[in-house]
N, C-alpha and C positions, 0 to 999 in steps of 0.2 A: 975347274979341271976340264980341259976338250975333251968333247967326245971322240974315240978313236973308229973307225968302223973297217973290216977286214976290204979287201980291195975287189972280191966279190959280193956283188948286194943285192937288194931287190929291185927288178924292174917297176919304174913310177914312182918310188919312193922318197917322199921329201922329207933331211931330217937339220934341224936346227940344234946347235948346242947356245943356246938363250944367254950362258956367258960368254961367248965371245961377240954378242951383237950389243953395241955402245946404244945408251939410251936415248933417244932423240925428242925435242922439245913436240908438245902435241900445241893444239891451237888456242889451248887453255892455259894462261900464266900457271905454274907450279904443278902439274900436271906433264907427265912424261912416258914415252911408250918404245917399244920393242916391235918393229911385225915382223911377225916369225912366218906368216904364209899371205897373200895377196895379191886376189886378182877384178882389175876395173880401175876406174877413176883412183885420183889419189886420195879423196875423203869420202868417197861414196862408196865404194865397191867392197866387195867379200874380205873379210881380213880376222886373221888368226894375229893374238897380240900379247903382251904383258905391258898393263899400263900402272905407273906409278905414283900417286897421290901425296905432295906434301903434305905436315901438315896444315888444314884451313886450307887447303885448296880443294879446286871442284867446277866442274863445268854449269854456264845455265843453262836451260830446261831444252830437251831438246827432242825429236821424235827417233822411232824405229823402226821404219820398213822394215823389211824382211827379219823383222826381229834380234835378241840382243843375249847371247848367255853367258851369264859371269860365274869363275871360281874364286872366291877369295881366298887369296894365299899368303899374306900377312896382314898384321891392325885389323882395323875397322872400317867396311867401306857404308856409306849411309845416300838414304835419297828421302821423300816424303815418307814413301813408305812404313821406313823402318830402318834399321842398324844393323849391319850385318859382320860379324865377325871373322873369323877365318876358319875357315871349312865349309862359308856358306856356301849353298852352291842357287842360283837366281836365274829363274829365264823370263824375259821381257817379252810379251808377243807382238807381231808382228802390225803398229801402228800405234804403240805404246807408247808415251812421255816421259821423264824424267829429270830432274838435275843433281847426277852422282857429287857428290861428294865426301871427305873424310876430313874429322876433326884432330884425329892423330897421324892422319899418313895412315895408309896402305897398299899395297900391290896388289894386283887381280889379271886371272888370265881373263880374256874376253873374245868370243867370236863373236862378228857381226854379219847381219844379213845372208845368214847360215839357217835360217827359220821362217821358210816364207807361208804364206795363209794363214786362213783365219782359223783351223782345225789346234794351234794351240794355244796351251791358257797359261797364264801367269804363274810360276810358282817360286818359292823360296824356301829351302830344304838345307832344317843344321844339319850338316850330316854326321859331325860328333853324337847326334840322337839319335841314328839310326844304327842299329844294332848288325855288329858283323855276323852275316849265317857262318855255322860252323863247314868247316871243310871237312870234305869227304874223306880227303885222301891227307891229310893234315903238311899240304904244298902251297895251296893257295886260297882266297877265300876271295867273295865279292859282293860289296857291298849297292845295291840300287840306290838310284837317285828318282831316277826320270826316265822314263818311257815315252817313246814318240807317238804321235797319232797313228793309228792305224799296225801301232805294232815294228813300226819300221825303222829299226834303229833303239838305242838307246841310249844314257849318260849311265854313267857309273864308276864306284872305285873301286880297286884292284888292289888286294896285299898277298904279297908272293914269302911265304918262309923263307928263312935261311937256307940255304939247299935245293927249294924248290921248285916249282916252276909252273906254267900252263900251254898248253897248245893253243895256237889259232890258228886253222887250218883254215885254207879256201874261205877268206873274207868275202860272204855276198853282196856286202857293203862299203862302202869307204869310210876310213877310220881316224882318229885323231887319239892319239897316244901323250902325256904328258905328264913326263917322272917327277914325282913330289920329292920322294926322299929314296936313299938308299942306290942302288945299280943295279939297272935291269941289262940282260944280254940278250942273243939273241945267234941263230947261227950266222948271221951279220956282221956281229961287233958287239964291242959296250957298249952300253948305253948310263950319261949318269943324269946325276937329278940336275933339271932344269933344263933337259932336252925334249924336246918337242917335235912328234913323229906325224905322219900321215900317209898311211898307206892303203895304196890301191885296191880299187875292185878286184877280187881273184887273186890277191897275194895270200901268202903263207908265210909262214913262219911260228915258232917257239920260242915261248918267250923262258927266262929261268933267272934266278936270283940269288948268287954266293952268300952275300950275307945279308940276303931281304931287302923290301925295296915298299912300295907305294907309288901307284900312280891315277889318272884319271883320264877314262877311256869312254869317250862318244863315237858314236858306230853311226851311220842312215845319213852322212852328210851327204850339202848337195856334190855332183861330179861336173867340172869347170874343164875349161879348155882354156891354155894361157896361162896355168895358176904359176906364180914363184913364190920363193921362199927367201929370207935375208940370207946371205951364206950356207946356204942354205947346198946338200951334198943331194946329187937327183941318181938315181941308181935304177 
């Protein structure tokens, strides 16, 4: 379903609706991707993604400057590591090795080179095991993942009641928004699942949910000059 958004919107804001962008071959046989935001070179530089893993497909081993964070959002995505299912949520630091792959296929959102220095560390978080805090006001609830060095910024999931909703006022940070399940609005527009936000330093907005929603919100990114987005609506 396209995302529709009212014809007043927010200034800086880039918003992708992830089905309408066709998936294009990545430089790995069987291995396939979406970029939803990107800016630099065309294999090097900053990029906001959804990459798609046949299965028995997989890249070889390969490094990560400025670091690598993944959501998984179907199957099973696997490296030396470990196996990781869906809900994992995985940050690579920044100088880290790897060779992704999946023996059944899966999908995974991915930003790269979004994490630079040495100030973070590795982690890998089921977040099916982390426990929803109860909500105050019984509208929305939020689950933590990941906290930035120094406090600044952080990852996390978002569940909005039927009905409900949350404020986000006056973002000090720049933000990346991206609907799992359900429709999220906004005094924007809709918004549905598998739309992909990122909004500006100093924006605002309310978010709310007719009939509930799910999503995953990272806050403390870096701020680019140049950045685009695939089809991507700039308001």
């Amino acid at each position: 379903m396209p995302t529709t958004l009212a014809k007043a919107g927010m200034a800086g804001r880039l918003i992708v609706d992830s089905s309408s962008v066709p998936w294009q071959p990545s430089p790995a046989p069987g291995v396939w991707r979406k970029r939803l935001w990107h800016v630099g070179p065309a294999e090097t530089g900053r990029v906001t993604s959804l990459v798609r893993f046949d299965p028995g497909a997989g890249f070889p081993a390969h490094g990560h400057p400025d670091g690598e964070e993944i959501f998984v959002l179907t199957g099973v995505f696997s490296d030396a590591d470990g196996d990781y299912p869906a809900g994992t949520y995985v940050l690579n630091p920044d100088g880290s090795r790897h060779a992704p792959r999946s023996a059944e296929g899966c999908t995974i959102l991915v930003r790269l080179r979004q994490h630079p220095g040495d100030a973070w560390r590795r982690q890998a978080v089921l977040t099916d095991k982390v426990p929803w805090p109860a909500s105050k006001d019984g509208r929305s609830a939020e689950r933590p993942i990941a906290m930035n060095p120094g406090g600044r910024g952080r990852t996390s999931l978002i569940r909005i009641e039927p009905g409900g909703g949350v404020a986000r006022p006056g973002h000090g940070l720049a933000e990346e928004i991206f609907v799992l399940s359900g429709e999220l609005a906004d005094e924007f527009g809709r918004i549905s699942a598998g739309t992909w936000i990122r909004n500006p330093v100093g924006s605002a907005h309310a978010l709310r949910s007719e009939h509930g929603c799910a999503f995953l919100l990272s806050t403390g990114l870096p701020v680019t000059d140049g950045s685009s987005a695939t089809k991507q609506e700039k308001r």
